[in-house]
N, CA, C and O atoms as a Tripos MOL2 file, in Angstrom:
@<TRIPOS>MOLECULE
protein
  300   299    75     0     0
PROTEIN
NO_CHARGES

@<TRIPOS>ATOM
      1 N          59.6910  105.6610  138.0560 N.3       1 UNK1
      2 CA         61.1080  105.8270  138.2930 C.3       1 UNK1
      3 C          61.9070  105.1170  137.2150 C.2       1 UNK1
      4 O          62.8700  105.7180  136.7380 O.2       1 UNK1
      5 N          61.6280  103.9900  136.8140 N.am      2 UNK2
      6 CA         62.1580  103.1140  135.6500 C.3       2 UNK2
      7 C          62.6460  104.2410  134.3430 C.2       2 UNK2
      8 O          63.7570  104.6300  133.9820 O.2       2 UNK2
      9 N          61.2200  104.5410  133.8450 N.am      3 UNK3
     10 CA         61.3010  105.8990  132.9240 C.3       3 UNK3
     11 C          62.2280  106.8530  133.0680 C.2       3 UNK3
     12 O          62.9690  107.0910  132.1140 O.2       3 UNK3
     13 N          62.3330  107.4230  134.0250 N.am      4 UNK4
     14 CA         63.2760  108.2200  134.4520 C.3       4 UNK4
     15 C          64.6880  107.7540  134.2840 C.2       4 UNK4
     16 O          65.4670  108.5720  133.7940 O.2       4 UNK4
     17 N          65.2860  106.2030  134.7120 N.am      5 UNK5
     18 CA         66.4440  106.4880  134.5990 C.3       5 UNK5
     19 C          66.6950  106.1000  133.2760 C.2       5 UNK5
     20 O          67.7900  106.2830  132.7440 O.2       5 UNK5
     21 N          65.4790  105.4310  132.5610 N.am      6 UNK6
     22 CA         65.6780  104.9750  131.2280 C.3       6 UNK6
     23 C          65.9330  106.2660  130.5780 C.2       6 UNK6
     24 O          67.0120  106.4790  130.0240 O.2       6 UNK6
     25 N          64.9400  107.1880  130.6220 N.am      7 UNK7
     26 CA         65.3200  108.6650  129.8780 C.3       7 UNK7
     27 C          66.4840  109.0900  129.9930 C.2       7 UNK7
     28 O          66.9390  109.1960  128.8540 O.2       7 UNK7
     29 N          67.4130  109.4710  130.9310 N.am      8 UNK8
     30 CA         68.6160  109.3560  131.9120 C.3       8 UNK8
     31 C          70.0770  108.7120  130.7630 C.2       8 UNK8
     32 O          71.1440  109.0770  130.2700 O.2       8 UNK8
     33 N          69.0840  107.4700  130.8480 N.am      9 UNK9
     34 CA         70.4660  106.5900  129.9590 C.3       9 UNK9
     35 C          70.6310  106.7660  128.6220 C.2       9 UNK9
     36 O          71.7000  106.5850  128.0390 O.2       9 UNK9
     37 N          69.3700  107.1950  127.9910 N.am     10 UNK10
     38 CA         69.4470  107.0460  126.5110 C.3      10 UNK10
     39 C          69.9040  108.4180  126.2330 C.2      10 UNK10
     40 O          70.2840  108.5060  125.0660 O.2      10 UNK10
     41 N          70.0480  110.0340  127.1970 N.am     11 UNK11
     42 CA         70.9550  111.0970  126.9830 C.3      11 UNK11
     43 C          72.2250  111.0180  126.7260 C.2      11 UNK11
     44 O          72.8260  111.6380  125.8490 O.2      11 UNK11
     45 N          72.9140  109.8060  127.9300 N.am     12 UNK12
     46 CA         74.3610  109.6320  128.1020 C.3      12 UNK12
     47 C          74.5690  109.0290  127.1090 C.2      12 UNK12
     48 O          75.1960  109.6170  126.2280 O.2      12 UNK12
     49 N          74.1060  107.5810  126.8680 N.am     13 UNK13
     50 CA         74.2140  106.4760  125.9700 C.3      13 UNK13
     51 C          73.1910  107.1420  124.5910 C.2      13 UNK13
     52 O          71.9690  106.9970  124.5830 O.2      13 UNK13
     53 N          73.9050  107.8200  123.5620 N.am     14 UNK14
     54 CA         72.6950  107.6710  122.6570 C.3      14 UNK14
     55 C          72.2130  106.8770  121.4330 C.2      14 UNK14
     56 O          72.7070  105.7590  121.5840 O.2      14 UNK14
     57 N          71.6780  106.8880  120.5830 N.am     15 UNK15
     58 CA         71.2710  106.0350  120.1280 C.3      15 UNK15
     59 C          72.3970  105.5550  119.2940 C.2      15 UNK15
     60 O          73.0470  106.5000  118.8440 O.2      15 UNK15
     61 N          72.7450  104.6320  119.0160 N.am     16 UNK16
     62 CA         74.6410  104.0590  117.5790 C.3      16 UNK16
     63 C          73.7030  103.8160  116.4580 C.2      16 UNK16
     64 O          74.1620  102.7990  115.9390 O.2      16 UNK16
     65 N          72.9260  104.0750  115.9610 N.am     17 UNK17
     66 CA         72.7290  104.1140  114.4760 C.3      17 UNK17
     67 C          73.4310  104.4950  113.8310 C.2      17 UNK17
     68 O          73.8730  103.7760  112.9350 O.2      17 UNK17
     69 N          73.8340  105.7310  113.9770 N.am     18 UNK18
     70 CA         74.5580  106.9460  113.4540 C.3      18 UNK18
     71 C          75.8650  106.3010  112.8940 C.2      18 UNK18
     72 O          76.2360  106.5700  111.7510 O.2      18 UNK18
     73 N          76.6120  105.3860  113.7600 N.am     19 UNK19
     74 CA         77.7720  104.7780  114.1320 C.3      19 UNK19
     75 C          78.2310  104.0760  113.2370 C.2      19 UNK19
     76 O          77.4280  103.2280  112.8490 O.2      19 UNK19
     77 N          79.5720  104.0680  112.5440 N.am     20 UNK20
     78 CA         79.8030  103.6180  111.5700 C.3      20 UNK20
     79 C          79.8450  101.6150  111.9930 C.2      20 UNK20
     80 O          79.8220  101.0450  113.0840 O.2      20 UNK20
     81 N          79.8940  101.2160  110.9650 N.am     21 UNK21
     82 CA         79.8340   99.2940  111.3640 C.3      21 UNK21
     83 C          81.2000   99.1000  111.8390 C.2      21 UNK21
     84 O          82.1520   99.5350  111.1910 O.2      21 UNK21
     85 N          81.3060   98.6290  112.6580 N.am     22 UNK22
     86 CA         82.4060   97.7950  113.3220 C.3      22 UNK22
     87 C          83.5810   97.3410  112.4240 C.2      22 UNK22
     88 O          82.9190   96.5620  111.7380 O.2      22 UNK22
     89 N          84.9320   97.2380  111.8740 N.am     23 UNK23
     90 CA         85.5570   97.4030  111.3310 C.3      23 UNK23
     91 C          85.7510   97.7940  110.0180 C.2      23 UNK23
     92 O          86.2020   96.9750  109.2180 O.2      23 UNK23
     93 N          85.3640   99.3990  109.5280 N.am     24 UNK24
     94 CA         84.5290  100.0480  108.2210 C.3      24 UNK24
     95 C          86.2110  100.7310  107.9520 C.2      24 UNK24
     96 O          86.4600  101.2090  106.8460 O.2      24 UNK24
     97 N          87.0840  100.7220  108.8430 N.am     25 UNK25
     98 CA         88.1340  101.1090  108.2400 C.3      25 UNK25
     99 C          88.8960  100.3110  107.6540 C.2      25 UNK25
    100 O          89.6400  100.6410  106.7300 O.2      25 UNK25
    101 N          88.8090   99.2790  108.0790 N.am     26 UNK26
    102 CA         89.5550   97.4460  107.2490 C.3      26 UNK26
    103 C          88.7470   97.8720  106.0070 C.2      26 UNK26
    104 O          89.0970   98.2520  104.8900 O.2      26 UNK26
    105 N          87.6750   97.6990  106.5260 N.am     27 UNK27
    106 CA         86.6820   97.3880  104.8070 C.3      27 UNK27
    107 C          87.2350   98.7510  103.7030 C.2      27 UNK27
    108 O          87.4350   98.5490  102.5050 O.2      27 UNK27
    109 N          87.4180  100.0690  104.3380 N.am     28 UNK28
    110 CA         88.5090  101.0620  103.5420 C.3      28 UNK28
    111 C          89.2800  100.6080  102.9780 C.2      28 UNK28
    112 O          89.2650  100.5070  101.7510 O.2      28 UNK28
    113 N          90.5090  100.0540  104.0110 N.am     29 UNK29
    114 CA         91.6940   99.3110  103.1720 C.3      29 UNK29
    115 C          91.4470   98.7370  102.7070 C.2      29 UNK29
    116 O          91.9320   98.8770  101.5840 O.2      29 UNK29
    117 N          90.6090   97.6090  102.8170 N.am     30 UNK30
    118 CA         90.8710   96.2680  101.7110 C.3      30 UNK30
    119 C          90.1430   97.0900  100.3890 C.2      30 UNK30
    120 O          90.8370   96.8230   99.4080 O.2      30 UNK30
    121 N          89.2690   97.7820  100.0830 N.am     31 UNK31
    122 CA         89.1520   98.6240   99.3030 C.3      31 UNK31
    123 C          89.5510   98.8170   98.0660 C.2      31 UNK31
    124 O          89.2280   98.5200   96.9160 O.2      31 UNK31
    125 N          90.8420   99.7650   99.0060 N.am     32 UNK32
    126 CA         91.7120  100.2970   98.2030 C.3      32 UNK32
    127 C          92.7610   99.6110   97.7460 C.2      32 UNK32
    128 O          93.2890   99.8830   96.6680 O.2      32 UNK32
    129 N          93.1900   98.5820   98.5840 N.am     33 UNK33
    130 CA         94.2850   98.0520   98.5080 C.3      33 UNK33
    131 C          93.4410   97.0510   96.9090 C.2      33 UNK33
    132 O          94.3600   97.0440   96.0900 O.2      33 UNK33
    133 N          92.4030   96.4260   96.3570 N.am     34 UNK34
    134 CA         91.5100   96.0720   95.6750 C.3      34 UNK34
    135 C          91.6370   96.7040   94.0960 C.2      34 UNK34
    136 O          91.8160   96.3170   92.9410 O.2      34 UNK34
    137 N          91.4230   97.9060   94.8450 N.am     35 UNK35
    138 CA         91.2210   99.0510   93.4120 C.3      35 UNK35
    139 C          92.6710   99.2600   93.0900 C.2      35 UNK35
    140 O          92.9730   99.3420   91.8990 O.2      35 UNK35
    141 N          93.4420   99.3400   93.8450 N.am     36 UNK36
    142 CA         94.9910   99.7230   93.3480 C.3      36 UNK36
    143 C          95.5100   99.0720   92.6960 C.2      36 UNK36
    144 O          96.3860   99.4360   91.9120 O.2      36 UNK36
    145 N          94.9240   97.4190   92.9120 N.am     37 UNK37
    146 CA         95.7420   96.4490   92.0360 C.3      37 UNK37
    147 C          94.8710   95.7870   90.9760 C.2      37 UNK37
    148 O          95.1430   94.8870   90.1830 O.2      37 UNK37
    149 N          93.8990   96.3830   91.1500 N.am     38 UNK38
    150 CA         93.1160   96.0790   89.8540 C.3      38 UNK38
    151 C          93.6010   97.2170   88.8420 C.2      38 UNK38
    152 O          93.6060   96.8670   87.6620 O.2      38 UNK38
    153 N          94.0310   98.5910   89.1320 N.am     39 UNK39
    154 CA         94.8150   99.4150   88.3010 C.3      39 UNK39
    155 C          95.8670   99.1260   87.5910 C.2      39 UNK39
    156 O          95.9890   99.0260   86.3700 O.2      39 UNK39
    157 N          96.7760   98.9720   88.6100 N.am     40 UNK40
    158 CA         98.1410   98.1650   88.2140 C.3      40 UNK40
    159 C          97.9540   96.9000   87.2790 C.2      40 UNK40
    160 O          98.9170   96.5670   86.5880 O.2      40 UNK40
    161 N          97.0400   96.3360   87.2270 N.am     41 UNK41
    162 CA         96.5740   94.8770   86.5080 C.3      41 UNK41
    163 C          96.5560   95.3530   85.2060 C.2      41 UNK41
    164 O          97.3470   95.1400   84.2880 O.2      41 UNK41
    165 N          95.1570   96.2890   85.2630 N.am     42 UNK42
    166 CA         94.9810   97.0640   83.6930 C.3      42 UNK42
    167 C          95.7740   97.8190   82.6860 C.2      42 UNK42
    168 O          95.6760   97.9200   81.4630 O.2      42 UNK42
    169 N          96.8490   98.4810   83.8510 N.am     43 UNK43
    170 CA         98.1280   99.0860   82.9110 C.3      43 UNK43
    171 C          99.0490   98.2700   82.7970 C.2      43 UNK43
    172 O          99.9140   98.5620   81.9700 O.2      43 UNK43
    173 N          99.1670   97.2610   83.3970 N.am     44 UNK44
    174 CA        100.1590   95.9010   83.1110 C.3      44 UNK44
    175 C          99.8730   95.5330   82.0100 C.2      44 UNK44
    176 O         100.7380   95.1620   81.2170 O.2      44 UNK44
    177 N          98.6650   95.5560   81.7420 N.am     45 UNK45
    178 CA         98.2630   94.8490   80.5380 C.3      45 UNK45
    179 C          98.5150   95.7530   78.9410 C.2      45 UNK45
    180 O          99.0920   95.3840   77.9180 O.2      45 UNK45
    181 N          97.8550   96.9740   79.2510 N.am     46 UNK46
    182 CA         97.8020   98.5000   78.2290 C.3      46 UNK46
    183 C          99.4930   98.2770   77.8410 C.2      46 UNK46
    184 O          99.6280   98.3920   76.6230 O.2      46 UNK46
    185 N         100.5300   98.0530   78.3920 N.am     47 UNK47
    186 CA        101.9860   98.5680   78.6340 C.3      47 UNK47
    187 C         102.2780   97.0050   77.7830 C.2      47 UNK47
    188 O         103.1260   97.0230   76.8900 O.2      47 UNK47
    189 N         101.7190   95.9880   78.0230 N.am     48 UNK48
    190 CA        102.1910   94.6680   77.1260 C.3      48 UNK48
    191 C         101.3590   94.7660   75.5950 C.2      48 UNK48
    192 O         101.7860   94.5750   74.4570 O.2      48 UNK48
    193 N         100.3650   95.0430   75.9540 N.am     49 UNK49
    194 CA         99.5880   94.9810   74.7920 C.3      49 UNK49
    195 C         100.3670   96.3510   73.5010 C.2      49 UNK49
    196 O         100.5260   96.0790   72.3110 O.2      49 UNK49
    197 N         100.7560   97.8010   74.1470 N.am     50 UNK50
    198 CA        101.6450   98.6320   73.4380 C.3      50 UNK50
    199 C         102.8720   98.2890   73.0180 C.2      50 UNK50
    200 O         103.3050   98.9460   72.0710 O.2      50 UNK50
    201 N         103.6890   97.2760   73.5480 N.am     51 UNK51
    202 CA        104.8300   96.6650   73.7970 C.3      51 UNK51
    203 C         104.7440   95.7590   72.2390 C.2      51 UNK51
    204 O         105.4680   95.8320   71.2470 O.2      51 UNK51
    205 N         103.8720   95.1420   72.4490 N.am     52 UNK52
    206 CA        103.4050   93.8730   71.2630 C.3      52 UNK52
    207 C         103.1440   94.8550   69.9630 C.2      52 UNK52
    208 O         103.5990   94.5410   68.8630 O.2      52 UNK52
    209 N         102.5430   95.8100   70.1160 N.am     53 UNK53
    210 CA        102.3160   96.6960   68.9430 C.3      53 UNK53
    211 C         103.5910   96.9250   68.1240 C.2      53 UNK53
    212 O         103.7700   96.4740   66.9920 O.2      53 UNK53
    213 N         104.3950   97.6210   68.7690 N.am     54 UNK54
    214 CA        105.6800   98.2830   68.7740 C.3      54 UNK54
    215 C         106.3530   97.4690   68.0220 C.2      54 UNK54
    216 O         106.5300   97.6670   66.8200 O.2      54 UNK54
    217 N         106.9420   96.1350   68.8800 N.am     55 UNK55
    218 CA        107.9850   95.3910   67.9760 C.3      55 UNK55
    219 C         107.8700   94.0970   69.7610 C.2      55 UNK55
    220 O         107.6630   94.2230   70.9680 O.2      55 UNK55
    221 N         108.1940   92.9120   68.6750 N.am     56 UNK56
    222 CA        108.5170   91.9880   69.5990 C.3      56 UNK56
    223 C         109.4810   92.0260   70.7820 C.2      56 UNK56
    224 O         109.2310   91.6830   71.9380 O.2      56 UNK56
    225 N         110.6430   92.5080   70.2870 N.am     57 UNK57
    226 CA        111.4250   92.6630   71.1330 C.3      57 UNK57
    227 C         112.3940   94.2130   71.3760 C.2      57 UNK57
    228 O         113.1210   94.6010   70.4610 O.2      57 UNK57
    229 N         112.3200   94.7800   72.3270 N.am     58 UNK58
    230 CA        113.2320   95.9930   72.7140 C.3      58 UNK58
    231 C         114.4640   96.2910   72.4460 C.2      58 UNK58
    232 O         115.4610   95.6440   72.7650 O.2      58 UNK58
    233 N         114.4040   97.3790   71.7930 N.am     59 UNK59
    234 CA        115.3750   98.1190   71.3800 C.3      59 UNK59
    235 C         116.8840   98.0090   72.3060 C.2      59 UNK59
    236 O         116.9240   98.7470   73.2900 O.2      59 UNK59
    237 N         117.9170   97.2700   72.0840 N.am     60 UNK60
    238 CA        118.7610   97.1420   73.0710 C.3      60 UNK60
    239 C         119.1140   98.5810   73.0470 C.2      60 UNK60
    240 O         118.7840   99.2550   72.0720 O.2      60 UNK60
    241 N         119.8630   99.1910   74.2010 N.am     61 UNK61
    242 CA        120.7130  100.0650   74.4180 C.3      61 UNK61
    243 C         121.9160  100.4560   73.7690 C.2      61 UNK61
    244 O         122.7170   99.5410   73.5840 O.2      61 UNK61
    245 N         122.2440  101.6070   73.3710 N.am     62 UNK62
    246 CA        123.6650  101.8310   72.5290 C.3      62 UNK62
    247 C         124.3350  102.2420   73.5140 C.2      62 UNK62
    248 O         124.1010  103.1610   74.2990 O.2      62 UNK62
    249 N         125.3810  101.3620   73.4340 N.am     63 UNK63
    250 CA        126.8790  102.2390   74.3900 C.3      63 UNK63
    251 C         127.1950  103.3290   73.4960 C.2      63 UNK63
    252 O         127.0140  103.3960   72.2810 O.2      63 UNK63
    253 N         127.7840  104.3230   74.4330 N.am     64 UNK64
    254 CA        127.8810  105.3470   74.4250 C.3      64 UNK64
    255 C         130.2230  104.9260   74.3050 C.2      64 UNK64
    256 O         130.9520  104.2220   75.0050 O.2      64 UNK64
    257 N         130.4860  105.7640   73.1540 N.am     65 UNK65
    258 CA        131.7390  105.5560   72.7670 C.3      65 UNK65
    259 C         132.6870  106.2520   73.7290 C.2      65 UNK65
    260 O         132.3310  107.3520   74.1500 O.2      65 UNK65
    261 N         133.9230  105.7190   74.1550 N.am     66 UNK66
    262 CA        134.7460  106.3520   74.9600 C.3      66 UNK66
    263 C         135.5920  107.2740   74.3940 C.2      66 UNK66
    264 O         136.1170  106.9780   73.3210 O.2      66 UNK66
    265 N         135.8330  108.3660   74.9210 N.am     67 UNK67
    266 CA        136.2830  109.8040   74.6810 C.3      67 UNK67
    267 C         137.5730  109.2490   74.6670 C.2      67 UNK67
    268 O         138.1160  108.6720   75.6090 O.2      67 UNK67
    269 N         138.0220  109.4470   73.5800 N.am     68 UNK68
    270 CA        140.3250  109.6830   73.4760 C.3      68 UNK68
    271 C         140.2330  110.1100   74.6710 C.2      68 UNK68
    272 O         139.2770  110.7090   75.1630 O.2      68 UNK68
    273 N         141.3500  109.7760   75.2370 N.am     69 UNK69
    274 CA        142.2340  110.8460   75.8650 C.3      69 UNK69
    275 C         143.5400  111.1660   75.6550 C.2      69 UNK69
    276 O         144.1970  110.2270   75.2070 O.2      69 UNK69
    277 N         144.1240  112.1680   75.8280 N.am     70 UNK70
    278 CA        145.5330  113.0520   75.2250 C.3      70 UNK70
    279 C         146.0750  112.8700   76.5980 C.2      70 UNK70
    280 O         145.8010  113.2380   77.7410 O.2      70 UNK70
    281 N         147.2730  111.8840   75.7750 N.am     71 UNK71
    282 CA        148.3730  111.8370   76.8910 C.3      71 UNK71
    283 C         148.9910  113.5380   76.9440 C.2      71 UNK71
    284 O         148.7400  114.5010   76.2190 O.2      71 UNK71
    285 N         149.6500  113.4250   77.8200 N.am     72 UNK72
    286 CA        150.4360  114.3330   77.8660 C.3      72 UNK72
    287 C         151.5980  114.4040   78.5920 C.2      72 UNK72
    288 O         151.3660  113.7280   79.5940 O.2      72 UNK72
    289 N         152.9420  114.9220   78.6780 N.am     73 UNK73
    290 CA        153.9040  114.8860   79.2910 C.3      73 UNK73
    291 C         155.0490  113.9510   78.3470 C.2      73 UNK73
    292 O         155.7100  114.1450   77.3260 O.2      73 UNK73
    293 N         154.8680  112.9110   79.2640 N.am     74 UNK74
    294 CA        156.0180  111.9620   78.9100 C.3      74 UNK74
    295 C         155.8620  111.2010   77.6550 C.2      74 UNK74
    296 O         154.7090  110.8260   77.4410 O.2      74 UNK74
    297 N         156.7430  110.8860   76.7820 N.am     75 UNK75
    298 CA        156.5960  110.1780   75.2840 C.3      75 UNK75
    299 C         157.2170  109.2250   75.1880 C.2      75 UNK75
    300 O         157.2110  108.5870   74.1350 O.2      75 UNK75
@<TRIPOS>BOND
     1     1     2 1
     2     2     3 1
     3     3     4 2
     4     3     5 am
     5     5     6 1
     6     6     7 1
     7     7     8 2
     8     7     9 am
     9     9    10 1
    10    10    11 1
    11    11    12 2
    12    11    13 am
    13    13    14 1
    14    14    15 1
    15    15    16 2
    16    15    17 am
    17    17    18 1
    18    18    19 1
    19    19    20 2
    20    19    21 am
    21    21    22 1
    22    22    23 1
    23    23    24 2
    24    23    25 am
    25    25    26 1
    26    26    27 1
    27    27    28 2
    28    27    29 am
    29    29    30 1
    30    30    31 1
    31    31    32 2
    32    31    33 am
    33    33    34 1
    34    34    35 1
    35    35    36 2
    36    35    37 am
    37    37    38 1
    38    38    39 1
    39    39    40 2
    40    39    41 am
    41    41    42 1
    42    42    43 1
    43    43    44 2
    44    43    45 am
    45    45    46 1
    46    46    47 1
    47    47    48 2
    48    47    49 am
    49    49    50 1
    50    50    51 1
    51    51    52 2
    52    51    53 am
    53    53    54 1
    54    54    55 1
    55    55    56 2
    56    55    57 am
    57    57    58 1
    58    58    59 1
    59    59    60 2
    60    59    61 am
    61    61    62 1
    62    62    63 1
    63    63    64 2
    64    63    65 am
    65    65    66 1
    66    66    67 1
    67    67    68 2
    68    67    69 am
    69    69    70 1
    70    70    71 1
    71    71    72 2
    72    71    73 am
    73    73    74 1
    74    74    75 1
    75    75    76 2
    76    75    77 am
    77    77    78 1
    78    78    79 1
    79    79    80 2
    80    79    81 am
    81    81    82 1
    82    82    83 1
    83    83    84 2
    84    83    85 am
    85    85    86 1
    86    86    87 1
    87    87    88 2
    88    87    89 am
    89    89    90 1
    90    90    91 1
    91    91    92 2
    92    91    93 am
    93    93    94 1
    94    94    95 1
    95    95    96 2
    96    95    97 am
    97    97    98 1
    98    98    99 1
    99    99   100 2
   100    99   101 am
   101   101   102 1
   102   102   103 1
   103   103   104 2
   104   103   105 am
   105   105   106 1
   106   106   107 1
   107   107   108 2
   108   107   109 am
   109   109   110 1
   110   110   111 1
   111   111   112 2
   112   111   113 am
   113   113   114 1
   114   114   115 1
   115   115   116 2
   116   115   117 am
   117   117   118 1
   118   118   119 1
   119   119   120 2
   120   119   121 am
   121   121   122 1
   122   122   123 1
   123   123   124 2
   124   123   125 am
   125   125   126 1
   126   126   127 1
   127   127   128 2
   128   127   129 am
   129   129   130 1
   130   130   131 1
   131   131   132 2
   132   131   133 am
   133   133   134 1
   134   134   135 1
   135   135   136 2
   136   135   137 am
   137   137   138 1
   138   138   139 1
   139   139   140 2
   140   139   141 am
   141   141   142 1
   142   142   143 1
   143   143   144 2
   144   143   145 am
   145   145   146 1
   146   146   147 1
   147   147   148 2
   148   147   149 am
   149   149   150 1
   150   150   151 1
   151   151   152 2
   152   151   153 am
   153   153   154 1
   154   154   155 1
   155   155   156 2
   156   155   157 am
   157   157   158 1
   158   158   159 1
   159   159   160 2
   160   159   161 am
   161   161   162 1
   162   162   163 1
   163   163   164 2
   164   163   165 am
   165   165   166 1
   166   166   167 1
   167   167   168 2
   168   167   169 am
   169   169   170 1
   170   170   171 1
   171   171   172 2
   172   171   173 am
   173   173   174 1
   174   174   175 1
   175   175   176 2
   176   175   177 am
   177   177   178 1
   178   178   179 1
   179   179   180 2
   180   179   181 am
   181   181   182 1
   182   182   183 1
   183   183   184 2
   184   183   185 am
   185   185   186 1
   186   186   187 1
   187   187   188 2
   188   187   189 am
   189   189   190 1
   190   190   191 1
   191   191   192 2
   192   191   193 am
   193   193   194 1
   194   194   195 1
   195   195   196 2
   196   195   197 am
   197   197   198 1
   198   198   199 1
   199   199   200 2
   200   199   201 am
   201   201   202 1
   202   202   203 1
   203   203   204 2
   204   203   205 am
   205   205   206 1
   206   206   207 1
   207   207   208 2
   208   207   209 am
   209   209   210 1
   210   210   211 1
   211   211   212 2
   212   211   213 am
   213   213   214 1
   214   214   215 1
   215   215   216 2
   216   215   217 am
   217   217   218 1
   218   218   219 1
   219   219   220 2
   220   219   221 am
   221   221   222 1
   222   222   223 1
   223   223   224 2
   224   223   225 am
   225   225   226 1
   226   226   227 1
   227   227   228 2
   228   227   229 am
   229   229   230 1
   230   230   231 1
   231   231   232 2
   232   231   233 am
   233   233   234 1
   234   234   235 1
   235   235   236 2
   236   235   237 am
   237   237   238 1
   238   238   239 1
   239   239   240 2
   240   239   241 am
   241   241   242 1
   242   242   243 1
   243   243   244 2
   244   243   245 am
   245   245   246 1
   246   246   247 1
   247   247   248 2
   248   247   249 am
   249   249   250 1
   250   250   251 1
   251   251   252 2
   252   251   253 am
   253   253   254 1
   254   254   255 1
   255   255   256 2
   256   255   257 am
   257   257   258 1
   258   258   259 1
   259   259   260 2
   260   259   261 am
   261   261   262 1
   262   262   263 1
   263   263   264 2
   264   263   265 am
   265   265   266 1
   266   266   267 1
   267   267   268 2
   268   267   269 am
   269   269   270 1
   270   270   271 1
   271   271   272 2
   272   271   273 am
   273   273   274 1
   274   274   275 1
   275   275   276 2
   276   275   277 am
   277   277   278 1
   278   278   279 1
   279   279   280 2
   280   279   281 am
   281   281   282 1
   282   282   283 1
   283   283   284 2
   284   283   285 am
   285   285   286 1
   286   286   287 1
   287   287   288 2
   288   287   289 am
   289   289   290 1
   290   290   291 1
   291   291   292 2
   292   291   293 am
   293   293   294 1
   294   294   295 1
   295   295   296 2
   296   295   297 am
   297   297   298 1
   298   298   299 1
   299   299   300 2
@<TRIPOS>SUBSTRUCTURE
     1 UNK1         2 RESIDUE 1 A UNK
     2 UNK2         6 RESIDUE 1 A UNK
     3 UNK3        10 RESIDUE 1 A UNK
     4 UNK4        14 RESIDUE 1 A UNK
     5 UNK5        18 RESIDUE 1 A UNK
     6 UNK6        22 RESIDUE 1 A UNK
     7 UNK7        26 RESIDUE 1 A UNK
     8 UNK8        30 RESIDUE 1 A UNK
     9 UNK9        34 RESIDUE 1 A UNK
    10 UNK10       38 RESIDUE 1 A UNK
    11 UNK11       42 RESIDUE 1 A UNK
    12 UNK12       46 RESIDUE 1 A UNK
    13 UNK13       50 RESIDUE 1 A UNK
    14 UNK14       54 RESIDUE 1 A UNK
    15 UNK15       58 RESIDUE 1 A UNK
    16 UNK16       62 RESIDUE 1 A UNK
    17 UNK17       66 RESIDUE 1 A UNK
    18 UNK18       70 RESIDUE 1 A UNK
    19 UNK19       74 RESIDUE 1 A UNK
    20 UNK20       78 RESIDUE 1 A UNK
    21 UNK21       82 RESIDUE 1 A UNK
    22 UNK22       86 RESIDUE 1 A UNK
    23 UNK23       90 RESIDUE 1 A UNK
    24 UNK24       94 RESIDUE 1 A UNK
    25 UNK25       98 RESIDUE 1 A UNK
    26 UNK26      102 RESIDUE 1 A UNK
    27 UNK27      106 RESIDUE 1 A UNK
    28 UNK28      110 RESIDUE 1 A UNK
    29 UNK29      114 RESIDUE 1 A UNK
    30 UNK30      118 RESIDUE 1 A UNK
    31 UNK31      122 RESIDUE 1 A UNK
    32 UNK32      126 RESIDUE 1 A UNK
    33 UNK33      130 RESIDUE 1 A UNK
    34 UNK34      134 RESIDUE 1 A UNK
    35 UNK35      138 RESIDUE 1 A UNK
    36 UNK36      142 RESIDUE 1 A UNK
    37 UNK37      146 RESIDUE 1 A UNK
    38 UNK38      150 RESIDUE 1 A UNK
    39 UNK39      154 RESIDUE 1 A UNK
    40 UNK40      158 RESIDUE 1 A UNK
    41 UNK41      162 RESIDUE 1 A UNK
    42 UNK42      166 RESIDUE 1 A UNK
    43 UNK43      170 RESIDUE 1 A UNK
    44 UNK44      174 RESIDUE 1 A UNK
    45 UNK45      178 RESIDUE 1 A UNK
    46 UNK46      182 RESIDUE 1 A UNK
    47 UNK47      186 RESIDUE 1 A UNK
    48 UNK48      190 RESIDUE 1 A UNK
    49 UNK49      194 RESIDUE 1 A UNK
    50 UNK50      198 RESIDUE 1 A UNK
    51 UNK51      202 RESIDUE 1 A UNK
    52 UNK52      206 RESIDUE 1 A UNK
    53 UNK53      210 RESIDUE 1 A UNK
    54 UNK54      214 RESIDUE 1 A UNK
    55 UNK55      218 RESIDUE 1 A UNK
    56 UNK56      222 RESIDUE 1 A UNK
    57 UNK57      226 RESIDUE 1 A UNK
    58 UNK58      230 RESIDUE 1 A UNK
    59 UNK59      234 RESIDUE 1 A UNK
    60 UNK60      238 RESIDUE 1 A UNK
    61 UNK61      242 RESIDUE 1 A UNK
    62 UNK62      246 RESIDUE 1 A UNK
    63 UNK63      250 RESIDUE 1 A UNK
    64 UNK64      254 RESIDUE 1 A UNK
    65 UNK65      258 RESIDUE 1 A UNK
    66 UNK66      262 RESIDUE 1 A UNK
    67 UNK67      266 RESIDUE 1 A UNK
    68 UNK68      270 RESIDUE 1 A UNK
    69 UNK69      274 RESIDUE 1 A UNK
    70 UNK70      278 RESIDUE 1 A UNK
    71 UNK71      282 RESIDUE 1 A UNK
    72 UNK72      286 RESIDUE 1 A UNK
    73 UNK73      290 RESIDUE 1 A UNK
    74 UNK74      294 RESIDUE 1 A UNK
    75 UNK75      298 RESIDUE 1 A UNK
């Protein structure tokens, strides 16, 4: 009878091998969250290191000149 309900249990209950490990979706995130900023690290770097190539310091911005304007009417 033992056998029996043992057979019984291991249908309902089956075997968790299969089963992923106990918090495997954390271990996902931390992952990624890992690889993303080890990316960001490497092009941080590619983007200073091109930067340094270029010229020490950045090209300031040109203002852009203001348009006349034509009175009109009154003199």
């Amino acid at each position: 009878m033992n056998e029996k309900i043992r057979e019984k249990a291991d249908r309902v209950f089956p075997n968790q091998n299969d089963r992923h490990e106990k918090g495997s979706a954390m271990t996902l995130i931390r992952q990624a969250t890992e690889a993303q900023r080890a990316k960001s690290a490497r092009l941080r770097a590619e983007r200073i290191a091109r930067d340094d190539e270029a010229g020490a310091a950045p090209a300031e911005p040109v203002k852009a000149k203001r348009a006349k304007t034509v009175r009109r009417g009154r003199s």
